[in-house]
Structures are given as structure tokens and as C-alpha cells.
C-alpha positions in Angstrom: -32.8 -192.8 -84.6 -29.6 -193.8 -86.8 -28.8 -190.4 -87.2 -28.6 -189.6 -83.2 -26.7 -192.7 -83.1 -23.8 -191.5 -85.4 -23.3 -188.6 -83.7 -21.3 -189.8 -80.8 -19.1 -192.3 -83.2 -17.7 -189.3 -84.9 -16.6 -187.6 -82.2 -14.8 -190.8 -80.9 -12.7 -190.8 -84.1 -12.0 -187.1 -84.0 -11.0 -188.0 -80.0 -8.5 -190.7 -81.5 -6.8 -188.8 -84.8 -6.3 -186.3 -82.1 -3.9 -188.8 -79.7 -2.6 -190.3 -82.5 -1.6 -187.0 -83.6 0.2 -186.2 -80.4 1.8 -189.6 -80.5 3.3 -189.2 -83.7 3.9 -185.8 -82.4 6.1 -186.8 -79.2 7.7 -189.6 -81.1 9.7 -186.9 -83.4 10.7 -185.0 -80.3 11.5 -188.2 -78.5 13.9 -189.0 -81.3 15.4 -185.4 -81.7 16.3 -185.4 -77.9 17.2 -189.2 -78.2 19.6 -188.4 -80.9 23.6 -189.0 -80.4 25.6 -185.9 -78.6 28.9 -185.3 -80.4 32.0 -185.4 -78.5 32.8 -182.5 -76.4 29.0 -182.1 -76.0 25.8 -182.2 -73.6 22.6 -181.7 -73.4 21.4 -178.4 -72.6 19.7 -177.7 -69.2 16.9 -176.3 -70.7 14.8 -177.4 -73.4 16.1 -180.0 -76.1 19.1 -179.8 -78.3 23.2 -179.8 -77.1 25.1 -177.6 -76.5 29.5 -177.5 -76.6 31.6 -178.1 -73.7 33.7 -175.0 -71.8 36.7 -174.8 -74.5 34.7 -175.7 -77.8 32.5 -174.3 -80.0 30.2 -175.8 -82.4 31.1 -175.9 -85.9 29.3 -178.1 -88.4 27.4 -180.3 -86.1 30.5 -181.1 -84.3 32.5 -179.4 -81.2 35.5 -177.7 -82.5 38.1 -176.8 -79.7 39.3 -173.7 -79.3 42.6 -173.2 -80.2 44.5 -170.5 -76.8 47.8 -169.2 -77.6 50.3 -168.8 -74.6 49.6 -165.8 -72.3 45.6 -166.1 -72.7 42.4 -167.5 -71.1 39.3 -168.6 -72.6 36.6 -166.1 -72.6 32.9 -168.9 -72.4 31.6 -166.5 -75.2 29.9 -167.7 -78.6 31.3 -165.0 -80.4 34.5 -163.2 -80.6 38.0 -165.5 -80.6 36.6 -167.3 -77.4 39.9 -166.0 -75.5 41.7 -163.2 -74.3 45.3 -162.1 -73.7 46.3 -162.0 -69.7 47.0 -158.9 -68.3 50.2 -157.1 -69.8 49.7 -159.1 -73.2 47.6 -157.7 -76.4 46.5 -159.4 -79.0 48.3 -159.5 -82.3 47.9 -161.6 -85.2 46.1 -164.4 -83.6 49.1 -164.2 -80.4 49.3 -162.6 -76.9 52.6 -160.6 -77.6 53.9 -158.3 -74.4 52.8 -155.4 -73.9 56.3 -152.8 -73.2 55.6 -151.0 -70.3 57.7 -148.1 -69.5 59.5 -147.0 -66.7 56.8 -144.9 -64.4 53.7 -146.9 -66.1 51.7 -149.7 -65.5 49.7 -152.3 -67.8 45.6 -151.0 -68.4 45.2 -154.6 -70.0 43.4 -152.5 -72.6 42.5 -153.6 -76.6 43.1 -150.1 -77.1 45.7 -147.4 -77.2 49.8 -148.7 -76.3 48.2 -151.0 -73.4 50.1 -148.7 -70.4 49.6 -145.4 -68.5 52.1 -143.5 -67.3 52.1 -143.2 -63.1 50.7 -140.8 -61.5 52.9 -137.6 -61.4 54.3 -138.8 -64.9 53.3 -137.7 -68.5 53.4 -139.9 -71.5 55.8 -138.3 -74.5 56.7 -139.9 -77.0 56.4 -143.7 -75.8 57.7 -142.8 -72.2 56.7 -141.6 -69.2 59.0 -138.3 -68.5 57.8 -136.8 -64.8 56.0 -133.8 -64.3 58.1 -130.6 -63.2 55.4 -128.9 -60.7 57.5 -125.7 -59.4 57.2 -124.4 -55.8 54.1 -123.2 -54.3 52.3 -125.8 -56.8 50.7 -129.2 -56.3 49.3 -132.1 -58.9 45.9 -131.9 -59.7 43.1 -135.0 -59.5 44.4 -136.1 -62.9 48.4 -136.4 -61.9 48.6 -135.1 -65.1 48.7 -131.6 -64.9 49.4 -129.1 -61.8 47.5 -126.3 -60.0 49.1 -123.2 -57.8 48.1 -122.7 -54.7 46.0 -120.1 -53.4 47.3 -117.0 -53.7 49.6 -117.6 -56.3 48.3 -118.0 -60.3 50.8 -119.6 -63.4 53.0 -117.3 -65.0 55.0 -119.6 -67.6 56.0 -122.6 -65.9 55.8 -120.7 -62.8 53.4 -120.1 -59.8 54.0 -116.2 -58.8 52.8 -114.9 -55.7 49.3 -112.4 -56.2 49.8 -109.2 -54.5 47.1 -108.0 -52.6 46.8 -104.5 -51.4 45.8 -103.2 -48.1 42.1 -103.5 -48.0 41.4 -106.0 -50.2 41.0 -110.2 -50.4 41.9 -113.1 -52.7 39.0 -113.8 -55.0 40.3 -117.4 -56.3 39.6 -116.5 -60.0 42.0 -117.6 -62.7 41.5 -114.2 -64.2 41.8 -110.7 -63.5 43.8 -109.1 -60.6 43.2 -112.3 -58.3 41.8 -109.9 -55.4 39.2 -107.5 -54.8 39.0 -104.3 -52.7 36.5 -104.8 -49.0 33.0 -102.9 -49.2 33.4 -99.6 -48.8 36.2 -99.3 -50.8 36.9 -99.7 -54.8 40.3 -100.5 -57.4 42.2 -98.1 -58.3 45.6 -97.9 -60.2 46.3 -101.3 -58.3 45.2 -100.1 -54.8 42.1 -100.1 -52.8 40.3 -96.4 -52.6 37.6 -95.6 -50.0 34.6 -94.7 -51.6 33.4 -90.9 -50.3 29.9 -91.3 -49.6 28.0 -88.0 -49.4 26.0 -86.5 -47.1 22.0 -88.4 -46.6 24.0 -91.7 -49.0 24.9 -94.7 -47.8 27.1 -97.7 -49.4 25.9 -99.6 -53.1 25.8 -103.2 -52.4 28.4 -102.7 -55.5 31.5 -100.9 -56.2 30.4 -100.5 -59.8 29.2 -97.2 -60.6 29.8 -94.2 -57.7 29.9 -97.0 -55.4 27.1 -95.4 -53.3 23.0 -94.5 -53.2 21.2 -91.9 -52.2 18.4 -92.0 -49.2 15.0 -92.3 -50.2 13.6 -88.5 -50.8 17.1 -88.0 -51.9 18.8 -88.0 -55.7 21.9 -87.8 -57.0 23.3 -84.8 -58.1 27.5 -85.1 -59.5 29.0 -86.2 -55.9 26.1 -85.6 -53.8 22.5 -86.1 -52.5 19.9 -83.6 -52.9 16.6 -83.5 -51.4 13.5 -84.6 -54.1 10.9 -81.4 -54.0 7.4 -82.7 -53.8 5.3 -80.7 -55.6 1.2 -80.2 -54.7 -0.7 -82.9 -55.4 2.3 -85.8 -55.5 4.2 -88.1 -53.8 7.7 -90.3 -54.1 7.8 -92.8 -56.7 8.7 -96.3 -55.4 12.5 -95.5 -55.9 12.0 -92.7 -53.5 14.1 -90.4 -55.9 11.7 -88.9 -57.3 7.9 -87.6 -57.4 4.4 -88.5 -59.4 1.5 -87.0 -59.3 -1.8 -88.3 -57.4 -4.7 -89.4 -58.9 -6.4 -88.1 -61.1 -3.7 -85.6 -61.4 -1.3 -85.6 -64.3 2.5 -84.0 -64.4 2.5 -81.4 -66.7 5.8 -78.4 -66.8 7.0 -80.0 -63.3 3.6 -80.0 -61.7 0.3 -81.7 -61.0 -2.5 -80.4 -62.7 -6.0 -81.7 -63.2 -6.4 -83.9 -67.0 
């Protein structure tokens, strides 16, 4: 009987260590949060602790302000300086000095490079911004940098020269080679455009490469012309049509079709 008894009474003192536990517990927290901000401080928004007002940082336990030369702002960052030049001013040696723009640039308010970039339709050289000669029948490109000819003229030195295109032939837009190509049906020559001479039973190659020309199916090529395919017994054209194979079970043999 004693020992049922006893049972419950130790579980009312574990109950107890346990709240004094969280007592002692929120008392040390209670203090932490209680404790005295620093000037230039307040409490965080979020959990416990401080944190430093816009303009200091915390250093040591305390709230250090920090120190903006002229021509900057203050940057609300932990890290870094805590400020940044203003726009046309880099920094250098702990200042905002001025950054010397050119004539024909503007400021990029960048940490890197001379802090400017020359106008469109200018070209940095040699800490200025000279402007871009673009000669007739020429325009600036996207960049302003640099210049393209128009079509139907390519760069020749520091030029754009017209492209000469013979009768029967087109502007290809390439940056290489003639600049023009000769119409279907006809192919370069010696800087002109040449009909091609299809034979008899041919007809036009989708390309000028080569004779320029095909033969009909049943039809092969022979020097400049097309000459009928012979079927021999026993075959048929191949599927290029310019030749013959032999049925089955027939084999070619000495130009016919004889039995395996």
C-alpha cells in the first residue's frame, strides 16, 4: 500500500523541478532582453538582442557612427565601408574624388574602369573621346562603336565601295566572296554570269556546282550530254534511275543478268 502511495508524490516533484526549471529558464532571457540598449541602438523586431541605428554600426558592444565623406551616401549594409560615392565621384583613399569626364562621355558611376563612356558615335583613345569617321554609304552599328556599310557595298580600308553585280545575278549579303551570286540557270564565270547549256532529256541541278545540270531518269551522263541507260534482260533502273540491276535471283555478271 505505501508503495502505490509513493508513486504519485514523485511525479509531483518531477512536475515541479520541471517549472522551476522553466522559471529559472525565462528569468535569464527576461534579463538578456531587459538589458540596457546602447546609444544609437534598438531592439530588434524579431527575436531578442539590438541592433544599431541607420548610420552606425556596432563595434565593441557599442554603436559606432559611420564616418561619410562629402559626395557620398550611406549604403544600410553590415559590411563594406557603409557608403558610397554619388554619381560622378569614385572612391579613393577613403574620399569621393571627381570623376573627369570627357567631352562626348558621360559618368557609368562605376568602381571600375575611368568611371565614363564615351557617347554614342564616339571612341575612347587615349583618355578622350575622339568621334567615329563613318564614310558615305555607311552607318553606326548597335554598339556606336564601330560602323557597318550598307547593303550593297562591303569595307575596303576605311571605305565602303560599291559591289558590282553582273547582269543575272543578286546580292548575297555575305562579308566574303564576290558579294553576289549568278540566278538559277546560270553560273560565275571570269566575273560574269554564264547560262548553263543543259542537254537534251536534262534538266537544271538544284546547284550550280558541278555541270550545273541532271540527267532524266533512264538517262546518264555522258561529257555534255544524256544518254539513254540500256536495260538489259532480266533488270531494271536502280533507284537513281541512271542505271540498271538485275532482278531477283539474278546476278550481274560481264554487263548482264545471269542466273547465281
Amino acid at each position: 500500500m505505501n508503495r502505490n502511495r509513493q508513486a504519485p508524490v514523485s511525479s509531483v516533484h518531477s512536475l515541479v523541478f520541471l517549472v522551476l526549471l522553466a522559471a529559472v529558464h525565462g528569468l535569464v532571457f527576461a534579463q538578456d532582453d531587459s538589458g540596457e540598449l546602447p546609444a544609437n541602438a534598438r531592439a530588434k523586431s524579431y527575436g531578442s538582442g539590438w541592433e544599431c541605428e541607420r548610420g552606425y554600426r556596432e563595434a565593441g558592444g557599442t554603436c559606432a557612427a559611420i564616418v561619410v565623406p562629402a559626395n557620398a551616401y550611406l549604403t544600410n549594409r553590415s559590411y563594406g565601408s557603409g557608403w558610397l560615392c554619388d554619381r560622378g565621384y569614385r572612391e579613393v583613399n577613403g574620399t569621393c574624388a571627381a570623376v573627369e569626364v570627357p567631352a562626348n562621355a558621360y559618368p557609368t558611376n562605376s568602381p571600375y574602369g575611368n568611371g565614363w563612356r564615351c557617347s554614342r558615335g564616339f571612341r575612347e583613345n587615349n583618355g578622350a573621346c575622339p568621334s567615329i569617321k563613318v564614310p558615305a554609304n555607311a552607318y553606326l552599328d548597335f554598339s556606336g562603336e564601330r560602323w557597318n556599310c550598307h547593303r550593297g557595298y562591303r569595307a575596303i580600308d576605311e571605305t565602303c565601295a560599291a559591289i558590282k553585280v553582273p547582269a543575272n545575278g543578286f546580292l548575297t549579303d555575305t562579308s566574303y566572296g564576290s558579294g553576289w551570286a549568278c540566278d538559277h540557270g546560270y553560273r560565275a564565270a571570269d566575273g560574269a554570269c554564264v547560262a548553263i547549256k543543259v542537254p537534251l532529256n536534262g534538266y537544271l541541278a538544284d546547284s550550280s556546282n558541278g555541270s550545273g545540270w541532271n540527267c532524266d531518269r533512264g538517262y546518264r551522263a555522258v561529257k555534255q550530254a544524256c544518254v539513254a541507260v540500256m536495260v538489259v534482260e532480266n533488270a531494271h533502273l536502280n533507284t537513281s534511275g541512271n542505271d540498271w540491276e538485275c532482278n531477283r535471283p539474278y546476278r550481274r555478271k560481264q554487263g548482264k543478268c545471269v542466273m547465281p
